[in-house]
C-alpha positions as CSV (number, residue, x, y, z in Angstrom):
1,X,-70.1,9.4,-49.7
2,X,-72.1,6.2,-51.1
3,X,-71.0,2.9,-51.5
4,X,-72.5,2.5,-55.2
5,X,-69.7,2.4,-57.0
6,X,-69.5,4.6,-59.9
7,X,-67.8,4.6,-64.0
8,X,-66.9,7.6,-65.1
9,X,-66.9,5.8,-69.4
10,X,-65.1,6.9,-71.9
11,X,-63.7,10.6,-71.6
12,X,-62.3,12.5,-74.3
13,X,-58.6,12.4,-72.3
14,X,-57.8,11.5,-69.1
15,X,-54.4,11.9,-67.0
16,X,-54.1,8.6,-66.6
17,X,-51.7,5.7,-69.1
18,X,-54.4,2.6,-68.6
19,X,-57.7,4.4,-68.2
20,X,-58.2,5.3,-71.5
21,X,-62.1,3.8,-71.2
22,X,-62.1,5.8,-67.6
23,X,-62.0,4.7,-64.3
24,X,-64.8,3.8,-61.6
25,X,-64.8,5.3,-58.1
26,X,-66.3,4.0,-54.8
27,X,-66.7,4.8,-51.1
28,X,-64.4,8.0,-52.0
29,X,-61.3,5.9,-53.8
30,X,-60.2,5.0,-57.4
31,X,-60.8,1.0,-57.1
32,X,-60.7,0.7,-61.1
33,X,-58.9,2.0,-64.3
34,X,-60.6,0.7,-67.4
35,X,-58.2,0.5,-70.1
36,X,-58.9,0.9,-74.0
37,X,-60.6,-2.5,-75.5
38,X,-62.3,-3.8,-72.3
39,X,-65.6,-3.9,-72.9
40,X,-67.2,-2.6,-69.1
41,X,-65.4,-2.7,-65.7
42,X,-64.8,-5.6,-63.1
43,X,-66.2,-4.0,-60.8
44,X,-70.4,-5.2,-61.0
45,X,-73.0,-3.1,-60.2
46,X,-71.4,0.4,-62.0
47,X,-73.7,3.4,-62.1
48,X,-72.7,5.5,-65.4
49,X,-71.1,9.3,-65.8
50,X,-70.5,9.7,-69.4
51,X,-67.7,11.9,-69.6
52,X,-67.7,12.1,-73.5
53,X,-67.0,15.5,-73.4
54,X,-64.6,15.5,-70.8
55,X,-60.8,15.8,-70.1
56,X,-60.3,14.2,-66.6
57,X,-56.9,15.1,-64.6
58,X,-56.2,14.7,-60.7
59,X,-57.3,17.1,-58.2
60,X,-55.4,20.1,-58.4
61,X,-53.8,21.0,-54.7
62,X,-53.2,24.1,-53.9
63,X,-50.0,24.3,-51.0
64,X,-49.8,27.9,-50.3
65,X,-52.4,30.1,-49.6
66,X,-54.0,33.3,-47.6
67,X,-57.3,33.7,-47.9
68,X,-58.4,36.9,-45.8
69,X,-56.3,38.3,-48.7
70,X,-59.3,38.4,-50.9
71,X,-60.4,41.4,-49.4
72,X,-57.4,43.5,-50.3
73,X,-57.2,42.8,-53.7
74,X,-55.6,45.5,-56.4
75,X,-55.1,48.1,-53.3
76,X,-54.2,51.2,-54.5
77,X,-51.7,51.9,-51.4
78,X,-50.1,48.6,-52.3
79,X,-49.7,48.6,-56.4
80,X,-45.8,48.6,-57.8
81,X,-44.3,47.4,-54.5
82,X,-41.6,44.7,-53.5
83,X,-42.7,42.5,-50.7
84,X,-41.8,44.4,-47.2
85,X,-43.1,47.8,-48.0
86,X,-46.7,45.8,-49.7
87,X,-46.8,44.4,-46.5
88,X,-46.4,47.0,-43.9
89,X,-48.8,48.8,-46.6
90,X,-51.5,46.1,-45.9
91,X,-51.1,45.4,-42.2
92,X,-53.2,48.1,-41.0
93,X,-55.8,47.2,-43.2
94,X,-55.4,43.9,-42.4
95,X,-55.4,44.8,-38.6
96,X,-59.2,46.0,-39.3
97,X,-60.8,42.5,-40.4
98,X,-63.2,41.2,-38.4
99,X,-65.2,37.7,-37.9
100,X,-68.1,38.6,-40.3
101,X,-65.4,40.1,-43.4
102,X,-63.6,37.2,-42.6
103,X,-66.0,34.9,-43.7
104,X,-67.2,36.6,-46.8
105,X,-63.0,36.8,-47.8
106,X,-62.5,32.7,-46.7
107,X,-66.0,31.3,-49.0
108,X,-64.6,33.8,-52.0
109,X,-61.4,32.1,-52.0
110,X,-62.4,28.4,-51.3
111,X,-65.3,28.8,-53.9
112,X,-62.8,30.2,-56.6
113,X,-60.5,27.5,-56.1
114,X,-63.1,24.9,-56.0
115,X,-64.3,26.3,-59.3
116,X,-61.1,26.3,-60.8
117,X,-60.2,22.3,-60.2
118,X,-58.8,22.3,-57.2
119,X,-60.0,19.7,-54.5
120,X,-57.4,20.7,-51.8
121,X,-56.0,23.6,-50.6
122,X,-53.9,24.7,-47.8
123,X,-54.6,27.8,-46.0
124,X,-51.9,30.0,-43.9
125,X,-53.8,32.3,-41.7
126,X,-51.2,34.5,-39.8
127,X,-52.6,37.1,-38.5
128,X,-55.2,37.4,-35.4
129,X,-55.9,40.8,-33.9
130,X,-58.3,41.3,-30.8
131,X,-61.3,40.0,-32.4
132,X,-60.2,37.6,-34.6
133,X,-58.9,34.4,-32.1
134,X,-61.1,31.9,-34.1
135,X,-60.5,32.9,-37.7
136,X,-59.3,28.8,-38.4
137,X,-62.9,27.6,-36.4
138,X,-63.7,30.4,-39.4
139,X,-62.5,29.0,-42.3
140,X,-62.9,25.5,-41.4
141,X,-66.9,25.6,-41.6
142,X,-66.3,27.4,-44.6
143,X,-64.5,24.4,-46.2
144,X,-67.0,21.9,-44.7
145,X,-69.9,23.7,-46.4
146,X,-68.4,23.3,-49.8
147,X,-66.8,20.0,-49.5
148,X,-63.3,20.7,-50.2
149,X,-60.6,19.1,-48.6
150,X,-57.8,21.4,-46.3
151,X,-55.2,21.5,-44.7
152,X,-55.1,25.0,-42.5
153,X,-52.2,26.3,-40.5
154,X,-52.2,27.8,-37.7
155,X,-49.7,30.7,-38.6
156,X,-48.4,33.2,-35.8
157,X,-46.4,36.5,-35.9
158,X,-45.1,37.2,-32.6
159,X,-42.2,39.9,-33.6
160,X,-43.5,43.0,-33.9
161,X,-41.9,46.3,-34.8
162,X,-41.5,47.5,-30.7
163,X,-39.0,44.0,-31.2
164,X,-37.0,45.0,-34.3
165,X,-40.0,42.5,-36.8
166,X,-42.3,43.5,-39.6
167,X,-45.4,44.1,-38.9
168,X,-47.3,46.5,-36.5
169,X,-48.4,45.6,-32.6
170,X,-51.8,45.3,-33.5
171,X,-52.0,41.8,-35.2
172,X,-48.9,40.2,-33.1
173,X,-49.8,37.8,-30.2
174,X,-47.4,36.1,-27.6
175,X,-45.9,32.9,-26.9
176,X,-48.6,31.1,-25.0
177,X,-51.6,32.6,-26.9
178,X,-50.6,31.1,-29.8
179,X,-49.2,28.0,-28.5
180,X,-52.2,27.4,-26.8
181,X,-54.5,27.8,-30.0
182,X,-52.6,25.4,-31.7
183,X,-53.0,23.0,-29.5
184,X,-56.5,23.5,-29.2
185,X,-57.0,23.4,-32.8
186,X,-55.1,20.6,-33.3
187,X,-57.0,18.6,-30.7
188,X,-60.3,20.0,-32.2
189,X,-60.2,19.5,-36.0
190,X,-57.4,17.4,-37.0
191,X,-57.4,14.1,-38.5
192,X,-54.1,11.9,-38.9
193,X,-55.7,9.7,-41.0
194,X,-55.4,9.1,-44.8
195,X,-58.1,10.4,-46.8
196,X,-58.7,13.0,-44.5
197,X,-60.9,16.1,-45.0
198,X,-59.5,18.3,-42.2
199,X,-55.7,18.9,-41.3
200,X,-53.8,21.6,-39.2
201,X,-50.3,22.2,-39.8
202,X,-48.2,25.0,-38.0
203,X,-46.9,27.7,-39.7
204,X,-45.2,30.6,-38.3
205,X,-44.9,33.3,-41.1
206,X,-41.6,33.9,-41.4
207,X,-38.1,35.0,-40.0
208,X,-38.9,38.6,-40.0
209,X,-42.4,38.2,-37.8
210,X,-41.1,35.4,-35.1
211,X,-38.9,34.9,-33.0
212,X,-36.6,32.0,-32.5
213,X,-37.9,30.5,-29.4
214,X,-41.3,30.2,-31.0
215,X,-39.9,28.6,-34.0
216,X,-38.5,26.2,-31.6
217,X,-41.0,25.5,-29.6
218,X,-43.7,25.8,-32.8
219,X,-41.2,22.4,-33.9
220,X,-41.6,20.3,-30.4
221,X,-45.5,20.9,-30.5
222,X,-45.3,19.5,-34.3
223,X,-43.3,16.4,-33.7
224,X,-45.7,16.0,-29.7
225,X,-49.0,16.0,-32.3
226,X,-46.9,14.5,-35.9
227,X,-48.2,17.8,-37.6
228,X,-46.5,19.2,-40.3
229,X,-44.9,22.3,-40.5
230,X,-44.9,25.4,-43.0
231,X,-43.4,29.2,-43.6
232,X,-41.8,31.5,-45.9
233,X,-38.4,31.2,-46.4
234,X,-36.1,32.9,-49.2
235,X,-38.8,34.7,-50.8
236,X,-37.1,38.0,-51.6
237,X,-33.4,39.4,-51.4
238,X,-34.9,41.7,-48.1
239,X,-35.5,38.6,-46.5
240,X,-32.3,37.4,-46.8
241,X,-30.8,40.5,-45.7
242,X,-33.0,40.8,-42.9
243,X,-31.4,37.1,-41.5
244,X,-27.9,38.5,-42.0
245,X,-28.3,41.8,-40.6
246,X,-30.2,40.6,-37.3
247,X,-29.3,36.7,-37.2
248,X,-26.1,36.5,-38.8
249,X,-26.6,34.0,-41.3
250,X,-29.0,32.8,-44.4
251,X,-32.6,31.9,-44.2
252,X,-31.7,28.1,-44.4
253,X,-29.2,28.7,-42.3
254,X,-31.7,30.0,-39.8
255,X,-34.2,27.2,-40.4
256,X,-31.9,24.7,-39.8
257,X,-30.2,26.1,-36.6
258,X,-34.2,26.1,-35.5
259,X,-34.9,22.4,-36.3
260,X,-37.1,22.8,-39.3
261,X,-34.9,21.3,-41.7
262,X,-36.5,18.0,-42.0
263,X,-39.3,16.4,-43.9
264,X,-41.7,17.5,-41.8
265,X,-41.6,21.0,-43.2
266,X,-42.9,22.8,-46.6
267,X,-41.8,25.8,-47.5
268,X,-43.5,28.8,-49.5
269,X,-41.4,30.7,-52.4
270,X,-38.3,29.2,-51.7
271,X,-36.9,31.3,-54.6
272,X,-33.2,32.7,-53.2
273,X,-31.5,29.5,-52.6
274,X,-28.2,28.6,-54.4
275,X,-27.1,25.4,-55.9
276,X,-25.3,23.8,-52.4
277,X,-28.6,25.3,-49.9
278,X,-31.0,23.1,-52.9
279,X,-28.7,20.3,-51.4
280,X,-29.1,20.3,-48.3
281,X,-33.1,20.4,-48.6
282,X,-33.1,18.0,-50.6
283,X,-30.9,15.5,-48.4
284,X,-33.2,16.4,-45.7
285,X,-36.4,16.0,-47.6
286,X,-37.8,19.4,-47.0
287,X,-40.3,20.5,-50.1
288,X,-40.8,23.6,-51.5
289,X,-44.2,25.4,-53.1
290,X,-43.7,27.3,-56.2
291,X,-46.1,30.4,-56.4
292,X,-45.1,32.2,-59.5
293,X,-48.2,34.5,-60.5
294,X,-47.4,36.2,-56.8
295,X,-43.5,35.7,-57.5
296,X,-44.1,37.9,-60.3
297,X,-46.4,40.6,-59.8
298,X,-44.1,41.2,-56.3
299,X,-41.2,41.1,-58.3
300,X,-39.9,38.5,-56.1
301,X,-37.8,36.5,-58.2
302,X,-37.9,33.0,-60.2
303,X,-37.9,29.3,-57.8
304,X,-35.3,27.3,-59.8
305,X,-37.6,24.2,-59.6
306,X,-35.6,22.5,-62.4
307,X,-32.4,22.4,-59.8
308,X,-34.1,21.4,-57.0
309,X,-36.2,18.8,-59.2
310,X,-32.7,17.4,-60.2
311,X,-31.6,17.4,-56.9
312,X,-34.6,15.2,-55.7
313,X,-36.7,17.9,-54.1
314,X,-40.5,17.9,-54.3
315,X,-42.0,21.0,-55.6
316,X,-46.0,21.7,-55.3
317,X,-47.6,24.8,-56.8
318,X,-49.6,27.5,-54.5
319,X,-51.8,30.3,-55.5
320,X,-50.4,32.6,-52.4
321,X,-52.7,35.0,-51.1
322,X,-54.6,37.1,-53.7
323,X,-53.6,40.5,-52.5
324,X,-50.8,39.6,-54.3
325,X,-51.6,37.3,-57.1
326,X,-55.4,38.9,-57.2
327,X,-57.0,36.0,-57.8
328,X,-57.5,32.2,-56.5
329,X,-57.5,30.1,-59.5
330,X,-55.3,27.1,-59.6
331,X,-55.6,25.8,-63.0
332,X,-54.6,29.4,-63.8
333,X,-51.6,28.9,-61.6
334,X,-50.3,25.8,-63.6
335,X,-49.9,27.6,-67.1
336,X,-48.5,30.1,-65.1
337,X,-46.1,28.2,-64.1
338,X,-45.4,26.7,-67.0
339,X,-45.1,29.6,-68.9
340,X,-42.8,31.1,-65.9
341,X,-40.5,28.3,-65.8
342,X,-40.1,27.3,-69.7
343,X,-39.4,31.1,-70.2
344,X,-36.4,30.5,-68.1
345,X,-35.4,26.9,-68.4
346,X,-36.7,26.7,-72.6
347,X,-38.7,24.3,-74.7
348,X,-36.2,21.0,-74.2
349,X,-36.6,21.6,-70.1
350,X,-40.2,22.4,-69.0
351,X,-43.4,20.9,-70.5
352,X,-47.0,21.4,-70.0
353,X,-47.0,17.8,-68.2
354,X,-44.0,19.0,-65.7
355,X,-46.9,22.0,-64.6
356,X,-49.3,19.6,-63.8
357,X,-47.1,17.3,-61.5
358,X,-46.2,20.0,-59.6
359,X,-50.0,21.0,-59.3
360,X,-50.7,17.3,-58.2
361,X,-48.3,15.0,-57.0
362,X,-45.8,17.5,-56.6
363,X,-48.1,19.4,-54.2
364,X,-49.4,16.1,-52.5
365,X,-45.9,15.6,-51.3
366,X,-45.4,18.7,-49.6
367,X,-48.0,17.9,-47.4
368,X,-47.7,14.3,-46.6
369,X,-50.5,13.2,-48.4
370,X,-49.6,10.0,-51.2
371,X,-52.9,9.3,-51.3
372,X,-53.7,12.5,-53.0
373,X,-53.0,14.0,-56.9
374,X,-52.8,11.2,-58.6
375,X,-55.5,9.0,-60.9
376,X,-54.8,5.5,-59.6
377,X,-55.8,2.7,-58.0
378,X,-55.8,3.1,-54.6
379,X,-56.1,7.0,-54.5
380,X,-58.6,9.3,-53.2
381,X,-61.4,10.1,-56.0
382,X,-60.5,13.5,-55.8
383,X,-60.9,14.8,-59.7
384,X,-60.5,17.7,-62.0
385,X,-62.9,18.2,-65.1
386,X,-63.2,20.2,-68.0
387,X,-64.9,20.9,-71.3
388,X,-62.7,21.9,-74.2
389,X,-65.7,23.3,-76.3
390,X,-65.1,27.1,-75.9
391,X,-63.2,29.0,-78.7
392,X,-59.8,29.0,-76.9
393,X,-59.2,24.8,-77.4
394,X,-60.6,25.2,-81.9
395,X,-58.7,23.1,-83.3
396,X,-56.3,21.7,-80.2
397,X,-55.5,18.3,-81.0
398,X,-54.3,17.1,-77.7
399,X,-56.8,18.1,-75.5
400,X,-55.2,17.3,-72.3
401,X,-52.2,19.4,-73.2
402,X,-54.7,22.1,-74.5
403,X,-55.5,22.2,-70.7
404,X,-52.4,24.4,-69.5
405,X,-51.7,25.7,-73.8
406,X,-54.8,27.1,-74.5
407,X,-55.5,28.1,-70.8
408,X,-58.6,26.4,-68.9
409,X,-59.7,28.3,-66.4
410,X,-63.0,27.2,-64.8
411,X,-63.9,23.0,-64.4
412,X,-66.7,21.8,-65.6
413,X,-67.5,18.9,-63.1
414,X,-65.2,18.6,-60.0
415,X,-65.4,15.1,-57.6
416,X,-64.3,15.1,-53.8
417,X,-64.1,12.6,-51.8
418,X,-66.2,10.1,-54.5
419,X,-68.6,13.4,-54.4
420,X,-69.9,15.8,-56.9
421,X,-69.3,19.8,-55.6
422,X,-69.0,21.0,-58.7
423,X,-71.7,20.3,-61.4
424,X,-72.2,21.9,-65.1
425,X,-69.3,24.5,-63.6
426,X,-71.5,25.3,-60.5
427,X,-71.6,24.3,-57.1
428,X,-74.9,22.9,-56.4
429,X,-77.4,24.9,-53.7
430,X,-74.7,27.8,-53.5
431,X,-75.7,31.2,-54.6
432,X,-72.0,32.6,-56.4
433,X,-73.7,36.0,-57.5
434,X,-74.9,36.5,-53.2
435,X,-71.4,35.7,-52.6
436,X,-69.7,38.3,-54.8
437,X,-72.2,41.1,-53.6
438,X,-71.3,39.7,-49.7
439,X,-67.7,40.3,-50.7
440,X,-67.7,43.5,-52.4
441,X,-69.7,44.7,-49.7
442,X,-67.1,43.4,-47.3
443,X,-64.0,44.7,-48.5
444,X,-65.5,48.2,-49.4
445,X,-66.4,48.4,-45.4
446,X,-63.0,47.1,-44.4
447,X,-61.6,49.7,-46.7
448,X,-63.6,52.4,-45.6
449,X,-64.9,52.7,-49.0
C-alpha cells in the first residue's frame, strides 16, 4: 500500500452521484470524490490514472462460496439433479481431495473471481477428510498471493449417514476436532479490524450435516471471539422436509431454537421462506445471500429478495460453489440476478442498479463490513473496472447500465486495498495459462480420469 495518494481522472462512468471527474485514493481509502466542473482535486500531490476508457463501480463481494468445488465441475454422475442426490453424488469424490488438488481448485476460483471484479469473497470450506485438517491455512495463502480480500469459514459437518445426516463417514469430523480448529484459526488469521484483509467466520453447513449441540456450541464460540456466523438454510423443499421429519419444525424454526437468529448470522439461499418467516429475519437483522445461477441450474427455487428487501432485510449476492453454478464469475452473477429476479418481479420492480447493490453494499452487510461496496469517502479503495469497447456494449448509451445489459464479464483493471492486482485484465507476475493446465490436471486425477 503507499501513501502517495492517487486520482483516478475523468472515467467514462462511474457508480458514484459527485465523482463524475473521479475520485483519488490513498493509504488503501477513498479520501476524495471529484465532482464535474472542479478543475483538479484538494488533495495536493495526486499521481494520475486516466480512466478515459473506463466505467468504475465498487468492488463486487462475493458472500457465498465453495471453492474445492472447482474441481467437480459439469460431473457427469451429477448432471440433471436436485440438491441432496447432487450431493451424496459428489461426496465420494469430494472425500478424495487432497492438499495439493486443493490448492490448484482454491487459486482457480479466487483468480476467476478476481478477474471478474470481485475484490472480496467469502469462502465456506465444509468438508475435511483425513488429510485435509488445514485446507483454510490452504486457501488463505492462496488469497494472500493474489491480494484479494476474504472472509473464510470454518464450515463443519458432524452428522453423518451412521446418525441419520447427509453425507458419508468419510468427510465428517467430531465435536472437539472442529471446535478446536476454529479456535485455532480464529486466533491465527483473523483480524477484527476495519479494512481488514483476512476474516474467519463459522459456518456449519447445514441442518442435515450437524447436529444441534454443535450449532449451539458453534454460536457461544462466535459471540467468545465476535465472529460472524454462516449456513444454508431453506435452500430446497428436501431441506425443509428434512427439519420436519427429524426436528419437528421449519428450518427458521430450527435456527432460531439454536440461537442463530440474530445479526450475527448470514445465510446462503434462503429461498423457502414465507411472508411472516421474512419477518422475523428481518426484526432480528439476519441477512440473506442470493445465489441464483446455482438456484437455477439445481432447480432450487427463486429467493424472494423483493419481500425481504421490503421488509428491511439485507440481501448480498454469492457465486456458490462452481460444481453447481460451474463457474466463479461475479459480475456474471449480477446480470444473473437481474435477469432472475426481473423475470419474476417485472420491469417496474427490479433494475439493473438493484443487481448491483446487492453485489456491493448488499453483500457488505452480510458480513459486517460498512466499510466495504461502496465508492465514498471514507471507504476502502476496493474497485471494479471495465472497458466497454468490445462488440457486446456498440451502441450502449449508458455505459454503466451496459455493465449488467449487455453482460461484462472480465475487468479490465481491478484495485484492492489502494492496490493494482488486476492490470490490462491480467494479474501481474501470475501465469493464468500454468494455472488452467495445474487444474485440469488436478481434477482429471481426482476423477480418476
Amino acid at each position: 500500500m503507499t501513501s502517495t495518494a492517487l486520482w483516478i481522472r475523468d472515467p467514462l462512468a462511474i457508480h458514484a452521484p459527485g465523482a463524475e471527474r473521479g475520485i483519488v485514493v490513498q493509504d488503501g481509502k477513498i479520501v476524495e470524490l471529484v465532482p464535474a466542473g472542479q478543475a483538479a482535486p484538494l488533495t495536493p500531490d495526486c499521481a494520475v490514472f486516466d480512466a478515459g476508457k473506463h466505467v468504475v463501480i465498487p468492488g463486487l463481494i462475493s458472500t457465498h462460496h465453495h471453492f474445492y468445488q472447482t474441481l467437480t465441475r459439469a460431473t457427469p454422475t451429477a448432471l440433471n439433479r436436485e440438491l441432496f442426490p447432487w450431493l451424496k453424488a459428489l461426496y465420494p469424490i469430494w472425500a478424495k481431495i487432497t492438499p495439493e488438488i486443493l490448492e490448484a481448485g482454491q487459486t482457480t476460483a479466487l483468480a476467476e473471481l478476481l478477474l471478474s471484479g470481485c475484490t472480496t469473497t467469502t469462502d465456506h470450506h465444509y468438508l475435511f477428510p483425513p488429510g485435509l485438517e488445514h485446507a483454510i491455512d490452504i486457501e488463505i495463502a492462496a488469497a494472500q498471493k493474489l491480494g484479494i480480500r476474504v472472509v473464510l469459514t470454518r464450515g463443519s459437518m458432524n452428522l453423518s449417514e451412521r446418525d441419520g445426516g447427509l453425507p458419508p463417514d468419510s468427510v465428517v469430523q467430531d465435536d472437539e476436532t472442529i471446535l478446536e480448529d476454529s479456535v485455532r484459526l480464529i486466533e491465527t488469521y483473523h483480524q477484527p479490524e476495519a479494512f481488514a484483509m483476512t476474516q474467519i467466520a463459522l459456518a456449519p453447513c447445514s441442518p442435515f450435516t450437524n447436529t444441534k449441540k454443535l450449532m449451539m456450541d458453534t454460536l457461544t464460540l462466535a459471540e467468545k471471539h465476535n465472529v460472524r456466523l454462516h449456513t444454508h438454510l431453506a435452500e430446497t423443499q428436501d431441506e425443509n422436509a428434512f427439519c420436519l421429519e427429524k426436528m419437528g419444525c421449519t428450518p427458521l424454526d430450527y435456527l432460531e431454537d439454536v440461537g442463530w437468529l440474530s445479526d450475527r448470522t448470514w445465510l446462503a439461499h434462503g429461498i423457502h421462506f414465507n411472508s411472516a418467516e421474512i419477518k422475523r429475519l428481518a426484526k432480528a437483522g439476519t441477512t440473506v445471500t442470493h445465489c441464483p445461477c446455482s438456484n437455477q441450474i439445481l432447480g432450487s427455487g427463486h429467493c424472494l429478495v423483493c419481500e425481504m428487501e421490503d421488509a428491511g432485510m439485507k440481501v448480498g449476492l454469492g457465486v456458490d460453489g462452481s460444481a453447481s453454478n460451474n463457474h466463479s464469475n461475479m459480475m456474471d452473477e449480477v446480470r444473473t440476478a437481474f435477469l432472475f429476479q426481473r423475470h419474476h418481479y417485472g420491469v417496474l420492480k427490479v433494475t439493473p442498479a438493484d443487481a448491483l447493490r446487492w453485489a456491493t453494499t448488499g453483500s457488505a452487510a452480510c458480513i459486517g463490513r460498512p466499510e466495504l461496496g461502496e465508492i465514498a469517502v471514507g471507504r476502502a479503495a476496493d474497485l471494479a473496472m471495465y472497458t466497454v469497447n468490445e462488440l457486446r456494449y456498440a451502441g450502449a448509451i449508458d455505459k454503466l447500465q451496459a455493465l449488467v445489459l449487455s453482460g461484462a464479464s472480465r475487468a479490465d483493471r481491478v484495485m484492492v486495498a489502494g492496490q493494482w492486482r488486476v492490470i490490462d485484465g491480467q494479474i501481474p507476475g501470475f501465469d493464468i495459462n500454468a494455472l488452467i493446465a495445474r487444474q485440469n490436471a488436478a481434477s482429471e486425477k481426482l476423477h480418476g480420469v
